[in-house]
C-alpha positions as CSV (number, residue, x, y, z in Angstrom):
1,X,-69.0,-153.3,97.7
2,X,-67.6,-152.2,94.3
3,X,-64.4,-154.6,94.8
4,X,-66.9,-157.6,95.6
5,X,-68.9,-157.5,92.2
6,X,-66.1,-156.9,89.9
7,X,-65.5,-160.3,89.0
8,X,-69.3,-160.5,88.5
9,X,-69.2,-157.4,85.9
10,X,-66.5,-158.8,84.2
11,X,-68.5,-162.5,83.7
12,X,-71.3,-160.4,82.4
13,X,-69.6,-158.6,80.0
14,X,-68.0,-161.8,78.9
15,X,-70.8,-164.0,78.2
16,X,-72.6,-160.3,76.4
17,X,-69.4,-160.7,74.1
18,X,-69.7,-164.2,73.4
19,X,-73.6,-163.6,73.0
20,X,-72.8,-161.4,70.3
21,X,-70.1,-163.4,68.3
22,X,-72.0,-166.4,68.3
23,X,-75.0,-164.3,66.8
24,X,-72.4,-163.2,64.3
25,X,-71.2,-166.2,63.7
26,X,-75.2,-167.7,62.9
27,X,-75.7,-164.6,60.6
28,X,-72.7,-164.6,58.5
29,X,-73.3,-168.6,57.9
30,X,-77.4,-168.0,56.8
31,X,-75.7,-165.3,54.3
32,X,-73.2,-167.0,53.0
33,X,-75.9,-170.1,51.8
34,X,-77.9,-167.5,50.9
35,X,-75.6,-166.2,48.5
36,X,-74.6,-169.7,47.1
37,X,-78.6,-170.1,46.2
38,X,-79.7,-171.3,49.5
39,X,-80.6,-174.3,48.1
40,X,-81.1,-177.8,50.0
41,X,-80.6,-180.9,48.0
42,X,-83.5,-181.5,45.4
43,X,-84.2,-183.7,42.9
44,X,-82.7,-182.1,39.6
45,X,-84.5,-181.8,36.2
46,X,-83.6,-184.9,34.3
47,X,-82.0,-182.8,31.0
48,X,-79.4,-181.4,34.2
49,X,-79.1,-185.2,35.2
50,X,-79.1,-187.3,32.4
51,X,-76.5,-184.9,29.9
52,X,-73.8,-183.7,32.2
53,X,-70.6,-182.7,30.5
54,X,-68.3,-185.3,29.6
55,X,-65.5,-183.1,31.7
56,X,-67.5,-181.9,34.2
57,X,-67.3,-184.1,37.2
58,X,-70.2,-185.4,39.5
59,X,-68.8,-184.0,42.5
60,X,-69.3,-179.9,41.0
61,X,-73.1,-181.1,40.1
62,X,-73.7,-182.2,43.8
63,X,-71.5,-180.3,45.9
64,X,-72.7,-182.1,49.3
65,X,-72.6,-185.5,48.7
66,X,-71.5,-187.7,50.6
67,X,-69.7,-189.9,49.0
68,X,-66.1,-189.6,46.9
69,X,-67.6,-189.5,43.2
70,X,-65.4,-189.7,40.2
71,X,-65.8,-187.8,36.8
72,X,-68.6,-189.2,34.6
73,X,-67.2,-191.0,30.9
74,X,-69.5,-190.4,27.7
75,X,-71.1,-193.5,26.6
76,X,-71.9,-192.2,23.3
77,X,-76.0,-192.3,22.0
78,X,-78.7,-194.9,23.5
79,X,-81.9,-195.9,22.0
80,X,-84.4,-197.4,25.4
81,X,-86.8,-199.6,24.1
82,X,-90.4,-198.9,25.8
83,X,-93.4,-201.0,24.8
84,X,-95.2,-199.4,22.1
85,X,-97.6,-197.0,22.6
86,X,-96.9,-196.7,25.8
87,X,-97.1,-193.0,27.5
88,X,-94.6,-191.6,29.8
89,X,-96.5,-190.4,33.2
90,X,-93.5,-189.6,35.2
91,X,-90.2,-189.7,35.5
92,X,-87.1,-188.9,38.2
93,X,-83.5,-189.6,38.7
94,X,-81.2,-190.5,41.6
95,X,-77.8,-190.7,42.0
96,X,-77.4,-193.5,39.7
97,X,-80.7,-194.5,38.2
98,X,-83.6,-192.6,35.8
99,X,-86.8,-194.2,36.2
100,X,-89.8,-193.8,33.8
101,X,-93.2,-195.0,34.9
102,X,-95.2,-195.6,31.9
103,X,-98.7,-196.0,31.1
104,X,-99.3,-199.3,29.1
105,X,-102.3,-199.1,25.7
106,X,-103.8,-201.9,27.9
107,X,-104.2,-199.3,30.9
108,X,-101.6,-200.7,33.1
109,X,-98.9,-199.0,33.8
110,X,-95.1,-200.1,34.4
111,X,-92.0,-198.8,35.8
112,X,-88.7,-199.1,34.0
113,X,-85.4,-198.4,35.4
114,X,-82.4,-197.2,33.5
115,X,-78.5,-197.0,34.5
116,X,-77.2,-193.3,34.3
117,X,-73.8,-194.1,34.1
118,X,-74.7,-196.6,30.7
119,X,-78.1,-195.9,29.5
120,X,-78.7,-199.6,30.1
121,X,-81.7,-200.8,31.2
122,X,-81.6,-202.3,34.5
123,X,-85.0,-203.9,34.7
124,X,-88.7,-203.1,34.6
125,X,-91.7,-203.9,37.2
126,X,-95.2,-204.0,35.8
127,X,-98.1,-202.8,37.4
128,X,-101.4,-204.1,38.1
129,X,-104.7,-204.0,39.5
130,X,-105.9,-206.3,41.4
């Protein structure tokens, strides 16, 4: 009887090894991102987006993007004209883009749209009711 479950103890045992590695394997992975800051990607504060470091490239500001990035060139001091009086209500970045949404003096509001990489602005969309 012994002779005819050996092959049986010996899967068991197996997979009970393999149980354990893989467990192992889960743990070590949730505390290593934990000890990098076990942060997902999130929209950054715009003074961490807009006024990177010259030197610094993209890539070590966003360590899991996707996409190839190359370093970021000064384009020196930028004055963006919003209409006056106008309020800013919000504002958030992306990849390549900050955009402001403003609140007009006539009650409207607006959203204007500026290039990171230039501090051009790229366009603006107004807002109304209807």
């Amino acid at each position: 009887m012994e002779n005819q479950h050996r092959g049986l103890k010996f899967l068991v045992i197996f997979m009970g090894v393999l149980i354990i590695l893989g467990v192992s394997v889960i743990a070590y992975t949730i505390i290593s991102r934990l000890a990098a800051g076990g942060k997902t990607e999130s929209p950054q504060t715009v003074a961490q987006t807009v006024a990177p470091t010259a030197t610094q490239p993209v890539a070590a500001q966003r360590p899991h993007s996707k996409w190839k990035l190359r370093p970021l060139k000064a384009f020196g001091d930028v004055t963006a004209k919003i209409p006056a009086g106008a309020v800013i209500e919000e504002m958030t970045t992306d990849r390549r883009r900050l955009i402001l949404r403003l609140r007009l003096v006539s009650g409207d509001q607006a959203v204007h749209i500026f290039n990171l990489a230039t501090g051009d602005r790229l366009g603006s969309i107004k807002l109304q009711a209807e």
